[in-house]
N, C-alpha and C positions, 0 to 999 in steps of 0.2 A: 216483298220489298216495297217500302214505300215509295210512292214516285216522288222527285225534288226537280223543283226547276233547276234551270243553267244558270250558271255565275254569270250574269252581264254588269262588268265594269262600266264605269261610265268614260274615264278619259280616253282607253286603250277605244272602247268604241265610236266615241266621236271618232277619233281620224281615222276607223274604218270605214264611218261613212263620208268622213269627208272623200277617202279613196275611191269608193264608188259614185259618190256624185261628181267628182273630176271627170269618171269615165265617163260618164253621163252625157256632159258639156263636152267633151271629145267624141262622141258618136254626133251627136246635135252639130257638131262645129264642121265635121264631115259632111255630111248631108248639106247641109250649107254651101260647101266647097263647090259641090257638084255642079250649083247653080251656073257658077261661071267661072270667065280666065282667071280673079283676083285670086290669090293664093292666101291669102292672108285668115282664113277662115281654116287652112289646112296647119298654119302658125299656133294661131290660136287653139286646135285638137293636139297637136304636139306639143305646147307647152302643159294643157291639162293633164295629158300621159306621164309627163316628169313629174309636175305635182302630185299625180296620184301616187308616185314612185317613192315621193315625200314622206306624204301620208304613211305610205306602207311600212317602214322606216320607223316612223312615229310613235305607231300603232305597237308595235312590237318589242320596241325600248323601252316607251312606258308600263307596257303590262309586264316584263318582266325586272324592271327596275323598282316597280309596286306589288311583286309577285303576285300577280291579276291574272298569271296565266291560266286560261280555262279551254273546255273544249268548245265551247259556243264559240270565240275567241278567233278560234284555229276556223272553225266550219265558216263563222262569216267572213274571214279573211278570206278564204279560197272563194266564193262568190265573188267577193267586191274582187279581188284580181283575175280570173275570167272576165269578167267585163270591163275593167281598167289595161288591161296588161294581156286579154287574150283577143276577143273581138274590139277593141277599139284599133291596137294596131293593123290589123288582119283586114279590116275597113280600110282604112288608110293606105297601105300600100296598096290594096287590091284596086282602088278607087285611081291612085298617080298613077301605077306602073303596070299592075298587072290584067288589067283590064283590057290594057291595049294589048298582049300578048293574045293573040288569036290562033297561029298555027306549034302545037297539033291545037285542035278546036277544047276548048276547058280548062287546059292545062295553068292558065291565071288563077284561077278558081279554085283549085284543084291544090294548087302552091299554098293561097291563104287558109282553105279550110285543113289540110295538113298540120298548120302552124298551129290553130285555132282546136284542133281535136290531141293533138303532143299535148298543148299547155295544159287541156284538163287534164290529159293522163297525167302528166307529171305533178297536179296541185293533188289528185286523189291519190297517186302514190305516197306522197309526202305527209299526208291527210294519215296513211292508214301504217307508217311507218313512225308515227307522232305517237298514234292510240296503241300501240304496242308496246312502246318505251314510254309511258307518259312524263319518267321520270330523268330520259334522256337527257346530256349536255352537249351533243356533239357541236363541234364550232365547223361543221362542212356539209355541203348540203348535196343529195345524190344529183347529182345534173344540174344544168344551168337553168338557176332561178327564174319562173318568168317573169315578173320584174327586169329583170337585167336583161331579159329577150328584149322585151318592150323598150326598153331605154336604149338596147342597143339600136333596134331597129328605127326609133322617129329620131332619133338625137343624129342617125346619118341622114337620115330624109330630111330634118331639119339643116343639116349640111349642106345636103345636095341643094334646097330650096336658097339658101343663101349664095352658094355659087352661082347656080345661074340666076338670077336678080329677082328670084321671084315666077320664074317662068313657069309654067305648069309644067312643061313636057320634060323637065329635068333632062334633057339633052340624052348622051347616049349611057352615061353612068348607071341610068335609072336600070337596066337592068342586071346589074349588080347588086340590089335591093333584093331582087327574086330569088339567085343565090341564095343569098347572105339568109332569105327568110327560110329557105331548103335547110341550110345547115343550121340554123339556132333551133328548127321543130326535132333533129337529130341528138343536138345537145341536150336538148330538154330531156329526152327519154332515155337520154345516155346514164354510164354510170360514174360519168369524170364526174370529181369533188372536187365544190367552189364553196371558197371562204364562206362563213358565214357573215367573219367579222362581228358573235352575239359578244365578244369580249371587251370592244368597246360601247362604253356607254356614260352617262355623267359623271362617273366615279374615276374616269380613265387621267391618268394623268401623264404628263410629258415635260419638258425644259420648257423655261423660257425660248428660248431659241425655237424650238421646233412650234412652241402654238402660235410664235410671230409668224412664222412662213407659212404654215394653217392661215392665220388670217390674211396674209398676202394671196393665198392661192384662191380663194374663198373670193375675194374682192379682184382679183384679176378673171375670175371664169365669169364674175358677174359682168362684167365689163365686157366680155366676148362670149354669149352666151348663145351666139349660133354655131360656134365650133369646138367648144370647151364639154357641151355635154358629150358628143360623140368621144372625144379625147378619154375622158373619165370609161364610160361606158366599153367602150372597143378593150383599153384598157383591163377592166376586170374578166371581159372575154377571154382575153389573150392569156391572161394568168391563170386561168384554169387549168387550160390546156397546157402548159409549163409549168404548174406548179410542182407536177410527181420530180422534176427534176433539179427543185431547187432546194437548197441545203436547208434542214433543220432550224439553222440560226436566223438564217435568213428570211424563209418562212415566218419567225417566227417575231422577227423585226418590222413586216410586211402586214403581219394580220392583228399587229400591235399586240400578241400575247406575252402572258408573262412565264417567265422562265422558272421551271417550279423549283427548288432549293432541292441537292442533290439530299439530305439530311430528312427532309420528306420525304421524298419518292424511297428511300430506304424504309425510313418510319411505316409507309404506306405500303409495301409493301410483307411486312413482318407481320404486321395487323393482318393485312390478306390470307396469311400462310396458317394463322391461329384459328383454333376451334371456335364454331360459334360464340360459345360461352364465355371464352377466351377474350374474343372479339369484343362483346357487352361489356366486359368490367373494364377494358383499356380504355373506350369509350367512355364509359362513367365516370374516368380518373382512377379507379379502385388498384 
């Protein structure tokens, strides 16, 4: 067999690497932090963790909106998100909150690298359940994205940094962080399914009415953008975990899906039931 290189896109891999050089300037902007009281350096690594969240986003809409999907694609995305989405958060909190947790002796440590060793497992499962289906469309992803860990987790820390005005010691909340990081390394390797949402994309369309309130929401989170990411974030949390009990219709109004036409799913179904050969000439029009 002859050897072929990897398909590299170019636009799907810009905003991989933009995703990994946000992590980048978030690990850099930590370290920084560490120097002293000013918080502001720990602002600055949590807003890079949501732009890489950006990126990731990005990445993934345009390679499959230019059908660019490839495996090189897949392999460097799960890189650039271990370091944007795995060890940048896992720094950060371990740096605010967990670090000062001493008794039993580790147990800080112990919290982040948990978090930090789920997210691989969960990006290599993901990884190796992609290369089996390559031709997969599922719209649900097995466990909680790490992306959405990571958003969930600095978008509160970015919370918490705004309540108390900046203070480092984040008062007594901060250790609800530690929790919160306990159960999202849980969710990750769990097997609750979260939206994909791969069904929205440029092509998606809606009313008048609802893309106006799109742009009001859009322009009101930017205007309150220390409390509005958590809002979003906690949010897609919550709906995972509810989602097995919410209606069909509603599901399916939620994840913007379209309602396939009952006249297909019969169509599509008859074709299923037919012999291969069967199958080809329905397919060919014949």
């Amino acid at each position: 067999m002859a050897f072929r290189e990897p398909r590299i896109y170019l636009l799907p891999t810009m905003m991989t690497a933009g995703n990994i050089l946000a992590g980048f300037v978030a690990i850099l902007q930590i370290f920084q932090g560490r120097a002293g009281e000013v918080t502001i350096h720990y602002h600055y690594a949590i807003l890079a963790i949501l732009a890489a969240c950006l990126f990731d986003v990005l990445d993934g809409r345009l390679a499959r909106l230019g059908g660019q999907e490839s495996p090189f694609g897949r392999e460097l995305d799960s890189l650039a998100d271990i370091v944007s989405f795995g060890i940048a958060p896992a720094l950060l909190v371990h740096d605010i909150v967990l670090s000062g947790i001493t008794k039993p002796a580790g147990v800080g440590s112990l919290i982040a690298a948990a978090y930090l060793v789920c997210g691989a497992v969960r990006l290599a499962r993901f990884n190796c359940l992609a290369a089996m289906d390559e031709h997969s469309s599922s719209k649900s992803f097995r466990g909680c994205p790490i992306p959405a860990a990571a958003g969930v987790i600095s978008s509160i820390t970015l919370l918490l940094l705004w309540m108390e005005e900046g203070n480092k010691e984040l008062g007594p909340w901060k250790y609800g962080l530690a929790v919160l990081m306990v159960m999202l390394s849980f969710l990750m390797v769990s097997d609750i399914e979260y939206p994909s949402f791969k069904s929205v994309n440029w092509r998606t369309r809606r009313s008048l009415p609802a893309v106006i309130v799109t742009i009001l929401v859009v322009w009101f989170s930017v205007n309150n953008w220390q409390w509005t990411p958590a809002v979003f974030f906690v949010s897609y949390l919550l709906y995972g975990l509810v989602r097995p009990w919410v209606s069909r219709r509603m599901r399916q109004q939620i994840e913007i899906e379209l309602e396939e036409p009952e006249e297909e799913r019969i169509a599509e179904g008859t074709v299923e039931k037919m012999e291969p050969e069967e199958q080809a000439r329905v397919s060919a029009g014949l």
